[in-house]
C-alpha positions as CSV (number, residue, x, y, z in Angstrom):
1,X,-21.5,45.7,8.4
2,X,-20.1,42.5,6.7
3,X,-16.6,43.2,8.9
4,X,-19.2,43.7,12.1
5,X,-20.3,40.1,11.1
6,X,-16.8,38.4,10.5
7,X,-15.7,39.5,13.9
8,X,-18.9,38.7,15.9
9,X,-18.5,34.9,14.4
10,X,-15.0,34.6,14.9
11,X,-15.2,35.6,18.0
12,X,-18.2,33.3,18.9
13,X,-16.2,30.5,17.8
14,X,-13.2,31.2,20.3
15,X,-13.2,29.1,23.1
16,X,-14.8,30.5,26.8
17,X,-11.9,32.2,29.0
18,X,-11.4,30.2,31.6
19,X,-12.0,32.3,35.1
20,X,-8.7,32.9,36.6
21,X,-7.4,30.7,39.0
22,X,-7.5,31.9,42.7
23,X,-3.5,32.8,44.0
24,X,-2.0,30.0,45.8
25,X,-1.6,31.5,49.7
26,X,1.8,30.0,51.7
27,X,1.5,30.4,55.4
28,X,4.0,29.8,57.5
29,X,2.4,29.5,61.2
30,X,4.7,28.7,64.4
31,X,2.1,27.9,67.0
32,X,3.2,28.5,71.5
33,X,0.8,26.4,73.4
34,X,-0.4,22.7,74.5
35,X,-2.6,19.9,73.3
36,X,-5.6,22.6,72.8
37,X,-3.8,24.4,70.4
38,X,-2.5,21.0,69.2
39,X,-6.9,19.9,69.0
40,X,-7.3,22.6,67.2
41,X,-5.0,22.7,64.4
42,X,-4.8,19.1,63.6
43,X,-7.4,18.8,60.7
44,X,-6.4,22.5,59.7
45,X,-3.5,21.3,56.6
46,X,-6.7,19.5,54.9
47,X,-9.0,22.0,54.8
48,X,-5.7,24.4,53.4
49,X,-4.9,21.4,51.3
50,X,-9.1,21.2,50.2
51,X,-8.8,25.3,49.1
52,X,-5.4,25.1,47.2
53,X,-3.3,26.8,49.6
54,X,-0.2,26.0,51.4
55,X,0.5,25.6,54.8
56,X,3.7,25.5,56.8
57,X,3.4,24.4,60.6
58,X,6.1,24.6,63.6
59,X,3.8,23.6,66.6
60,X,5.7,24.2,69.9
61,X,3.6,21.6,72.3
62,X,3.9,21.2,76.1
63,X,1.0,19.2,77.8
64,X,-0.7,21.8,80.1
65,X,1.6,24.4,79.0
66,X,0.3,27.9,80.4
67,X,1.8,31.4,79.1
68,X,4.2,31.4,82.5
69,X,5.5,28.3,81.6
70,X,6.3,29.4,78.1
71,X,7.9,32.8,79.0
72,X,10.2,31.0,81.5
73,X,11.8,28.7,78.8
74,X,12.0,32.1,76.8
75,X,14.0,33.4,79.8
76,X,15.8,30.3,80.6
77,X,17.6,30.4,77.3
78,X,18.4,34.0,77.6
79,X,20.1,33.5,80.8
80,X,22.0,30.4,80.0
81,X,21.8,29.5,75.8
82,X,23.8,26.4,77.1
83,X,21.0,25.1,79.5
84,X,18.2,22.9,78.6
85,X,15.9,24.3,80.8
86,X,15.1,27.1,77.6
87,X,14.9,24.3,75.1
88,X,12.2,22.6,73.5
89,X,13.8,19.4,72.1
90,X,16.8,20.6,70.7
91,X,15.7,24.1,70.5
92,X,14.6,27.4,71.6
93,X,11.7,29.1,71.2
94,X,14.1,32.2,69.7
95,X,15.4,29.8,67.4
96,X,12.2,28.4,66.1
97,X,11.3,32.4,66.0
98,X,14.2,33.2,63.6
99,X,14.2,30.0,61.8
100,X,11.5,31.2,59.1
101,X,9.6,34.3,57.7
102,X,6.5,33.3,59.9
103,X,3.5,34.9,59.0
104,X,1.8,34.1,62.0
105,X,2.8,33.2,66.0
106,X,-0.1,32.6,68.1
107,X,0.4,32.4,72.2
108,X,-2.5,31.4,74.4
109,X,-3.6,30.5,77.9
110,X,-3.6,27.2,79.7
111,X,-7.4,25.9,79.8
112,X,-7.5,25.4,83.5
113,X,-6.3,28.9,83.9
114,X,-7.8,30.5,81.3
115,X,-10.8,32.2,83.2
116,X,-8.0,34.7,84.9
117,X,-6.5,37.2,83.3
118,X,-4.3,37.7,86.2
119,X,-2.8,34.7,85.5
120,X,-1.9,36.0,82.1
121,X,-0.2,38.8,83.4
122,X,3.0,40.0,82.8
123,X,3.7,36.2,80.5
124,X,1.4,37.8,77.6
125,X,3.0,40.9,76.9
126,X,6.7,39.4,77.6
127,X,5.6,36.8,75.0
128,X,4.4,38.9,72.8
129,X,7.3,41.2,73.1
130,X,9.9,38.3,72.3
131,X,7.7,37.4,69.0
132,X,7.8,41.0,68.1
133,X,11.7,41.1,68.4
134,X,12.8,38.1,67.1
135,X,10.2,37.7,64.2
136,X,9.0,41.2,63.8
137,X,7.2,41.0,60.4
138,X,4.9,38.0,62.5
139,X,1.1,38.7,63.3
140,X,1.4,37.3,67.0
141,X,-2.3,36.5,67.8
142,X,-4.5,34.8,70.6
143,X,-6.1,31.4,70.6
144,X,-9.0,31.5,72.6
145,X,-9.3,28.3,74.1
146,X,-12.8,27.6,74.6
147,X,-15.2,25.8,77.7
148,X,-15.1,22.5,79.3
149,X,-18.3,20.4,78.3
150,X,-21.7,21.1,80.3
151,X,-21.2,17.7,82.4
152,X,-17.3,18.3,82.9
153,X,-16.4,17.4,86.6
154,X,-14.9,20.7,87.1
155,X,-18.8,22.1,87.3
156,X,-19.7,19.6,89.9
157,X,-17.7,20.7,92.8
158,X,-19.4,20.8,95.7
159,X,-17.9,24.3,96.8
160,X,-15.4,25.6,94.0
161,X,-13.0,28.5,95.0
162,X,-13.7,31.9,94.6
163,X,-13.6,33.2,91.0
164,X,-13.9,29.2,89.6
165,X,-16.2,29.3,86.9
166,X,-19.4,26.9,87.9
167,X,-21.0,26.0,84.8
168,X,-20.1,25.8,81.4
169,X,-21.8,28.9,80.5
170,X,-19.3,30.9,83.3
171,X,-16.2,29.5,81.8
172,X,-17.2,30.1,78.7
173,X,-18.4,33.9,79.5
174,X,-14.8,34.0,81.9
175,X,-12.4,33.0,79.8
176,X,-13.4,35.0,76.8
177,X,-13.5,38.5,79.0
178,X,-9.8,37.7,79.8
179,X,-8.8,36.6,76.3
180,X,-10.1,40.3,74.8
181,X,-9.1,42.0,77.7
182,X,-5.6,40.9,77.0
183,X,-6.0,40.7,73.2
184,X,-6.9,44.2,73.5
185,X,-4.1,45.5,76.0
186,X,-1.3,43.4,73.2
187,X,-3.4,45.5,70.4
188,X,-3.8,42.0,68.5
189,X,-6.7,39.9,67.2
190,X,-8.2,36.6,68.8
191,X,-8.5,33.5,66.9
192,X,-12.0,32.8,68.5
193,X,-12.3,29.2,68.7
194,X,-14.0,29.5,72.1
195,X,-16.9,31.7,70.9
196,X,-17.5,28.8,67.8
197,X,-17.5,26.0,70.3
198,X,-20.2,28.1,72.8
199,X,-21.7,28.7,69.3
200,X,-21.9,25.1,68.6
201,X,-22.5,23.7,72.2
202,X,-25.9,25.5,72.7
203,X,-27.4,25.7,69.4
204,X,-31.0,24.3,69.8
205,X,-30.7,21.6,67.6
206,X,-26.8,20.9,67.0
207,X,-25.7,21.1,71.0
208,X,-25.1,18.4,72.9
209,X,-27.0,17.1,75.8
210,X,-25.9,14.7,78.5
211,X,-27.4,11.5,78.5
212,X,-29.8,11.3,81.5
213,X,-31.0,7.7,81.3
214,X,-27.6,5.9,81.3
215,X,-26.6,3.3,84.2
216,X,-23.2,4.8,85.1
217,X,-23.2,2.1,87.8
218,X,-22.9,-0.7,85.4
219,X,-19.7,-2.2,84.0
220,X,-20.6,-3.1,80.8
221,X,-17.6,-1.7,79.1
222,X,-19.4,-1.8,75.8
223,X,-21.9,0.7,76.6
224,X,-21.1,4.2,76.6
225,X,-23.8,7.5,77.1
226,X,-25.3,9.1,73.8
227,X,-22.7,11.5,73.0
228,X,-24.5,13.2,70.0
229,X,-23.2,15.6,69.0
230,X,-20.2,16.1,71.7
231,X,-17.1,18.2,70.7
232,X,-15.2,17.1,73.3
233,X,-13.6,13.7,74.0
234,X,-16.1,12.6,76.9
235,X,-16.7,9.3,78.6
236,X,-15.0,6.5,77.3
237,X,-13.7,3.4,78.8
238,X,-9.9,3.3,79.1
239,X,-7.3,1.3,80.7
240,X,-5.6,3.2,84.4
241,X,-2.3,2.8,85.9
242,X,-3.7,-0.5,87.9
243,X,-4.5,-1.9,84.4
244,X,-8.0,-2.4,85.4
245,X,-10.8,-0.6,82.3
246,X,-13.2,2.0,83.8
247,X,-15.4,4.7,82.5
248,X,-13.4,8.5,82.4
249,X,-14.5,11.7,81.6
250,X,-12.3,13.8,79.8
251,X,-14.1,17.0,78.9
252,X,-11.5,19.4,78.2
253,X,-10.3,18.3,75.0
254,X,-11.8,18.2,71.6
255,X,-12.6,15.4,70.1
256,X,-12.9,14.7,65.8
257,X,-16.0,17.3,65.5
258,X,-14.8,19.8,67.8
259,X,-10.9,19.3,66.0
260,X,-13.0,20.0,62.8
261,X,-14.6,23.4,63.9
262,X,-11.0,24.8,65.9
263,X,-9.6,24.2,62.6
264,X,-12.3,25.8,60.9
265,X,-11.8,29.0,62.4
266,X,-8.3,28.6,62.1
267,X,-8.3,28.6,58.1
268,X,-10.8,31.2,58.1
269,X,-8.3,34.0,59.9
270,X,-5.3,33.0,58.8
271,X,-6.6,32.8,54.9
272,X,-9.1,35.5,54.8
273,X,-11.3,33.3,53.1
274,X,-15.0,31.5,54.2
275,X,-14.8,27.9,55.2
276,X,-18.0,27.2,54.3
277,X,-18.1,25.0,51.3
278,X,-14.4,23.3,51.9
279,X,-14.5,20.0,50.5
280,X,-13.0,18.8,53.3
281,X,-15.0,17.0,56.0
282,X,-13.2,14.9,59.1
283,X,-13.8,11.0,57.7
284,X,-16.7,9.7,60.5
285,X,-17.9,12.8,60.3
286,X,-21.4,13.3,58.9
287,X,-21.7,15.6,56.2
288,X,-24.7,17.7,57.4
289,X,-23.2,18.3,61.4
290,X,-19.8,19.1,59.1
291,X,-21.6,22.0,57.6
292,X,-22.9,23.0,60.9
293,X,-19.9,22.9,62.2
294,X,-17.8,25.0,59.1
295,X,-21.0,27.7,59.4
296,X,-20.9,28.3,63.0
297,X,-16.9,28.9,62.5
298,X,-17.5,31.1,59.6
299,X,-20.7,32.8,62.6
300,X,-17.8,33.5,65.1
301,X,-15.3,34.9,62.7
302,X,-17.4,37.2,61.5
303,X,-18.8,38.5,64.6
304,X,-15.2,39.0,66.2
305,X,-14.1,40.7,63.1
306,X,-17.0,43.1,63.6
307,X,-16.5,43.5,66.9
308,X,-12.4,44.9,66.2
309,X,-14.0,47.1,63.8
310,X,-16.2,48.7,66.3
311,X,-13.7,49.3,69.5
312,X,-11.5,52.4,68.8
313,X,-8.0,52.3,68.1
314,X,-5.8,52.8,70.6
């Protein structure tokens, strides 16, 4: 009984384990798109950075890049590796492909376009065929680009074309029937930023409005609509070619919150971890839309995730 003793007090007087440390995760990510996918992985090494992982990044970028323009580069180079009309830069996409044991290659759909799936047709597969050669042990995945904001010009179009989405709510509804149509014909998973910003953009208390009571007939270039709340870049004031300032609308890209929540759901499926909680919030941004924002990510992960689970394998 007196051993008993000796051991229960020396062993009180140890000091607490520490927990173990959570394993460092390195990904290496080559991202084939434009400035959306550009939007939404710009604040996406801090929040890795924030959790104590590691990121490597090879973004690919062309300005209103769709999947046909990408596949024809791919192409290019195969017909003629001495041509420039396959490079990027300096360099193919089939050398950035073998350049590095990527874990992850994501391909997606130019916004304007990405209501069609016809328009992704054959460029998806032939992409995601030319990952699977050339970096085989990659996860190719989608980024679903998401919808233009409610009072973006393309929903005020007198008489749009047939199949143009009208409103916000039809891009939004559009777009994401052709991404998981064609996620689903490739056999790979989405990264659903569209469903977060839909998420976001018409949540009762956390969606933006448009500003009903502002003059947009005045030129006081100091005054701008209440914006509250917008994840896109919106009106602003801005120089043109003439030189002369004037009020633009740009509501297709995102702006600081709506960078935050793309990259949100971007560290939450390529780490397999939550987002909620990261230490990391966009500086300007305030603390309690931040958390709104990192939740409604961490919504649409989970609800894409459950809906994989629940179609049937192929």
């Amino acid at each position: 009984m007196a051993l008993l003793s000796a051991i229960w007090l020396f062993s009180a007087c140890l000091p607490a384990a520490e927990p173990a440390a959570k394993p460092v995760k390195t990904i290496r990510l080559l991202t084939v798109g434009n400035s959306f996918s550009q939007n939404a992985t710009r604040q996406l090494g801090n929040l890795v950075t924030n959790a104590g992982h590691i990121l490597i990044h090879q973004p690919i970028v062309v300005g209103g890049a769709s999947l046909e323009l990408h596949w024809g580069r791919a192409a290019a180079f195969e017909k003629d590796a001495t041509s420039t009309n396959g490079l990027y830069g300096k360099q193919s996409l089939k050398q950035h492909l073998v350049a590095q044991p990527w874990d992850f290659v994501t391909i997606q759909q130019a916004s304007i376009k990405s209501h069609d799936a016809a328009t992704y047709r054959p460029f998806a597969k032939q992409l995601h065929d030319y990952i699977k050669q050339h970096a085989p042990k990659a996860e190719a995945l989608m980024h679903q680009t998401w919808a233009y904001r409610v009072d973006d010009p393309r929903f005020k179009v007198t008489a749009p074309k047939a199949g143009e989405p009208k409103t916000q709510a039809e891009m939004y509804e559009q777009l994401t029937r052709a991404y998981s149509t064609i996620a689903a014909e490739l056999g790979i998973r989405r990264l659903p930023v569209g469903d977060a910003f839909y998420l976001a953009d018409t949540d009762e208390k956390w969606g933006y409005r448009p500003d009903t009571k502002f003059d947009f007939k005045s030129n006081d270039d100091n005054r701008l609509p209440d914006q509250k709340h917008s994840l896109h870049v919106g009106w602003r004031w801005a120089k043109g070619k003439s030189g002369k300032t004037a009020l633009g609308m740009d509501g297709h890209h995102a702006n600081a919150a709506g960078e935050y929540l793309g990259a949100c759901v971007w560290f939450e499926v390529l780490y397999g971890e939550s987002v909620v909680g990261n230490g990391f919030i966009t500086p300007g941004l305030d603390q309690a839309h931040a958390r709104f924002l990192q939740e409604t990510a961490h919504r649409a992960v989970l609800a894409a995730r459950a809906r994989q689970l629940s179609t049937p394998a192929k």
